[in-house]
N, C-alpha and C positions, 0 to 999 in steps of 0.2 A: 200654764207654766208652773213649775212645782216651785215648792220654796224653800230655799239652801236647810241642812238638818245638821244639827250641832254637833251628833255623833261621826257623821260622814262629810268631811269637810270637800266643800264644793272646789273645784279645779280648773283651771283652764282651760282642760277638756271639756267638762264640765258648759261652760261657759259656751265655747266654740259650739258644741252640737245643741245645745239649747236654741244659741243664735241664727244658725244654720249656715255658718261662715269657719274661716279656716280658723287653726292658733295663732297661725301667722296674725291675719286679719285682728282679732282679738290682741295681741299683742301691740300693733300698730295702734289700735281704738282708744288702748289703755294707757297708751304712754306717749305718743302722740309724736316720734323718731324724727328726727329731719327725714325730709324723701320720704316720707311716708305717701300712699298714692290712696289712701283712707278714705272713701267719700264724709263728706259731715251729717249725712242721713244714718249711713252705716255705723259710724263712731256713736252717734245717738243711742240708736238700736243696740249696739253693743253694749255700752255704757248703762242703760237700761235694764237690759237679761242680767250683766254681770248682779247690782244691786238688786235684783230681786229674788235672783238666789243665795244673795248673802258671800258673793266672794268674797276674798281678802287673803291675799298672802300672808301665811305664816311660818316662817324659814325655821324655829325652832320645833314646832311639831312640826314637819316634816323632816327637819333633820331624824327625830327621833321614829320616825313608821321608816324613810327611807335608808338609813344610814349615811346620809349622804351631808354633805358641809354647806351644800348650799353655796360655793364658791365657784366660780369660776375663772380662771386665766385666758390672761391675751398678753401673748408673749411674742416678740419681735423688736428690732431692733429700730431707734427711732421714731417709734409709733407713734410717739404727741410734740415730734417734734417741728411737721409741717403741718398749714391749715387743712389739707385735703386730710392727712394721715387721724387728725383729730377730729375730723366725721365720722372712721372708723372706730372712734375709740365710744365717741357717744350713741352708736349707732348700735357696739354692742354691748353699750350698759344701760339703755333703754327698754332692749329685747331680753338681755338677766333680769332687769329689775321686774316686768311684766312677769315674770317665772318665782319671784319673790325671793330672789340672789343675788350675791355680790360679784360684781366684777374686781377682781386682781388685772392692775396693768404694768405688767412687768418687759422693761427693757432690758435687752438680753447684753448688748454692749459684745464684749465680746469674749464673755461669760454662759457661753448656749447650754454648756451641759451644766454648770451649777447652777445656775439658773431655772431651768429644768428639775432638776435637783433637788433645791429648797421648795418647792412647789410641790414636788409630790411628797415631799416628808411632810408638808403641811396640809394633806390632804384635799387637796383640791376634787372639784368632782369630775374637772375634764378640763381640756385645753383648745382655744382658737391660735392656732401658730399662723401670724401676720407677717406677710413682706412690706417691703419700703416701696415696690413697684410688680407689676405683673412680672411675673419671671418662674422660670421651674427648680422649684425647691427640693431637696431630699429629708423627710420627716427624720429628725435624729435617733435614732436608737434608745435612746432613753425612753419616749413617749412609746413603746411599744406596749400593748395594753393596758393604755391610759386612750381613753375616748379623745381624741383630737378632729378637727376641721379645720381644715388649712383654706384661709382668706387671702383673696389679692394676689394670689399667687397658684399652682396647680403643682401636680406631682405624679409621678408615672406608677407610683405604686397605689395600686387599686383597691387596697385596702380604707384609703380613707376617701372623705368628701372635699370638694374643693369648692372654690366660687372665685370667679376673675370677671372685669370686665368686660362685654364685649366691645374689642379694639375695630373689628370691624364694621360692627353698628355703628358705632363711634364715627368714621371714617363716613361711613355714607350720609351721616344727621349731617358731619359737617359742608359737606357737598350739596346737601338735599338743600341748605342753608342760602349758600349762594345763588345756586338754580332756580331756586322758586322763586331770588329777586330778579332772575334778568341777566347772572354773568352768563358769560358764551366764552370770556378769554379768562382761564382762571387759574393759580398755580399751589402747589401746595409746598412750606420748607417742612421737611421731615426730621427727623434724630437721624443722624446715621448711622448709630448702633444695634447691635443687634440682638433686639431686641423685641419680646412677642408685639410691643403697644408698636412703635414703627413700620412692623410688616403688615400687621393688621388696621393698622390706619390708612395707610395708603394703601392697601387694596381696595381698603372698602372707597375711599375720596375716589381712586381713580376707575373703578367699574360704575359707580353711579354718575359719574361724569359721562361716561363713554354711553350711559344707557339713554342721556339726551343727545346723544350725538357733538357732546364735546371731547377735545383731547386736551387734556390736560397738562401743563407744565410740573415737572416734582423734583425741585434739589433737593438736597440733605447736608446738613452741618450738624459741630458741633449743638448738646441743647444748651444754647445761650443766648441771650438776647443781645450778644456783640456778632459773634456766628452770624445768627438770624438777620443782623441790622447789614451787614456784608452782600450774603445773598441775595436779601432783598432790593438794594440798593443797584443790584446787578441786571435784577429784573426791572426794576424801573427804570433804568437807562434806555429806554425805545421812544419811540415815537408815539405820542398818545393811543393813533391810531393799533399801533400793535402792542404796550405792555399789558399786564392783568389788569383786569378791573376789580378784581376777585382772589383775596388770598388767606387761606386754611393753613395755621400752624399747628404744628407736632405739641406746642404745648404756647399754655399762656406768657409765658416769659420770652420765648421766642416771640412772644406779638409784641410785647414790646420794642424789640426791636425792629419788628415792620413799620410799628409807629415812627420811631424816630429815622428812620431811611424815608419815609415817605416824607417827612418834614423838610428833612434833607435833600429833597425832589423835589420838594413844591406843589407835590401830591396831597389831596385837601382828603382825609377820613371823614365819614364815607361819601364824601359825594364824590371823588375822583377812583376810592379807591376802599372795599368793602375789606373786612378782616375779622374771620373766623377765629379763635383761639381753641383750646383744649384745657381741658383740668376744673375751668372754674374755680380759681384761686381768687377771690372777692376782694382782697385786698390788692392784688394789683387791677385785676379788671375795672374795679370802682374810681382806683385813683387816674386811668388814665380818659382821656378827653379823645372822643368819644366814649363811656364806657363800652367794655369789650364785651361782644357778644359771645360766650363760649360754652361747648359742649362738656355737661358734667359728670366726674366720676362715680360712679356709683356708691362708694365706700359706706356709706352709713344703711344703705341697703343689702350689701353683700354682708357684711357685719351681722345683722341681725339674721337675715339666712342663717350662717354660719351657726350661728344662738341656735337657732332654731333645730338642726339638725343635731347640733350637738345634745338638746334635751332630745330629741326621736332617737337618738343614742345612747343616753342614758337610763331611757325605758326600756329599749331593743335593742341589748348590745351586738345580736347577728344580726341588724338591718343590713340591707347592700349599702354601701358607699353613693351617693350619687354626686355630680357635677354639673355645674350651671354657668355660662355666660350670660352677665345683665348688663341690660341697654342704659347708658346716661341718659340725663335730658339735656334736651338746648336750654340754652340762659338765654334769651333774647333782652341785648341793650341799645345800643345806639351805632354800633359800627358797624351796620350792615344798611344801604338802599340800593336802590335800582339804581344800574348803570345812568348817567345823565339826566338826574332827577333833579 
């Protein structure tokens, strides 16, 4: 292993191919992201190579070799204003800061192009353009030769890169969830707009169902946890013998509302009646009784993607664009057991 040289300032590349791991990976090592999937042997090893060739971010000589500010925007509307949305936020100022830069978090409100605007008279050295939820977005004209990566959201022009969750993976974790405890009767309440997470949830819940030879139940309401308490409450009106034992909500606040219908039922969580949620919003899953078991957004990991290409595009401004669906994880808490346990 050589040793960092003062004239030739060592780099995150630098680093990575020493290690013989990605920047990504280096990146994660270094700053330790929520959802980071980091082994602790590897962050060693990394953490290791980095000090002994002398890394260390410096945003001012680099400003000055690259011309560059060393800044970066994340600009979208809303962005720090939900718990999931502000995974995103620190997920990519984690993966700037590994690059030894500043994150700008700029809400756009409904000021897109000045906003836009002030950003690039301020010389930014590229742009993450964020949505509020998976959805297809149109990059404004403004940003047209300005490096951008569009997070959380996708876009048909193929110029740029995107990253969204994948809603179908999504769907089948939550499936794969109940199945492996034992449901056979199971239902799912949906969003019923239309919208990419709702299509792609429920394909993915209702083919991995069908792959153990279940059929599954799927309304759709309103996403609210009054909605949801409605539906729900529609479905547990059977005979023990035939309602769910087993139910996967479109989002965590819709569980809510499955919570208080089954209260309302006399339906005991989970021992009568098991309940998946979506989103992983910690704050209501913790507060309720059983804590809610649910599948989680990826946000703090699509974010730092995002990072991530947006510097592979500030090296290589003709890189191709590329495009990625990532998988959440399960949250396992306490609102899931085997049917009559």
């Amino acid at each position: 292993m050589s040793p960092g040289r003062s004239n030739d300032r060592v780099t995150i590349k630098d680093v990575a191919r020493e290690a013989g791991v990605s920047v990504t990976t280096v990146s994660h090592a270094l700053n330790n992201p929520e959802g980071s999937r980091v082994s602790e042997e590897t962050r060693t090893h990394v953490k290791s190579v980095a000090t002994a060739l002398g890394y260390r971010a410096n945003p001012s000589a680099r400003a000055l070799r690259t011309r560059r500010t060393d800044t970066i925007a994340l600009v979208g509307r809303q962005l720090a204003t939900t718990e999931h949305l502000g995974r995103m936020v620190r997920g990519a100022q984690d993966a700037v800061r590994a690059h030894g830069g500043l994150l700008i978090v700029a809400d756009t409100a409904d000021d897109e192009d000045g906003v836009i605007d002030a950003l690039i008279d301020h010389q930014v050295d590229g742009i993450i353009l964020g949505a509020l939820y998976h959805q297809e977005v149109t990059v404004p004209s403004a940003l047209a030769g300005v490096p951008t990566v569009v997070v959380n959201a996708f876009t048909s022009d193929t110029r740029y890169s995107w990253v969204v969750p994948d809603e179908v993976a999504g769907g089948r974790a939550g499936a794969e969830v109940l199945l492996a405890s034992g449901h056979r009767r199971v239902a799912m309440i949906n969003n019923r707009d239309d919208i990419p997470a709702a299509h792609g949830r429920a394909e993915g819940f209702v083919a991995r169902c069908r792959e153990s030879g279940v059929e599954p139940v799927v309304a759709a309401c309103g996403p609210s946890g009054r909605a949801a308490y409605d539906v729900a409450l529609r479905l547990l009106d059977a005979p023990p013998a035939e309602r769910p034992t087993g139910m996967f909500c479109f989002a965590d606040s819709m569980a809510m509302g499955v919570y208080a219908a089954a209260a309302q039922a006399g339906v005991h969580v989970p021992q009568e009646l098991s309940v998946v949620g979506f989103d992983d919003m910690v704050l209501i899953n913790e507060s309720l009784s059983p804590p809610l078991t649910s599948i989680a957004l990826p946000h703090a990991e699509m974010a730092a993607w995002a990072v991530e290409r947006l510097y592979e595009l500030l090296d290589t401004p003709d890189a191709a664009a590329q495009n990625l669906r990532i998988v959440g994880r399960v949250v396992e808490r306490g609102s899931v057991m085997r049917p009559g346990s």
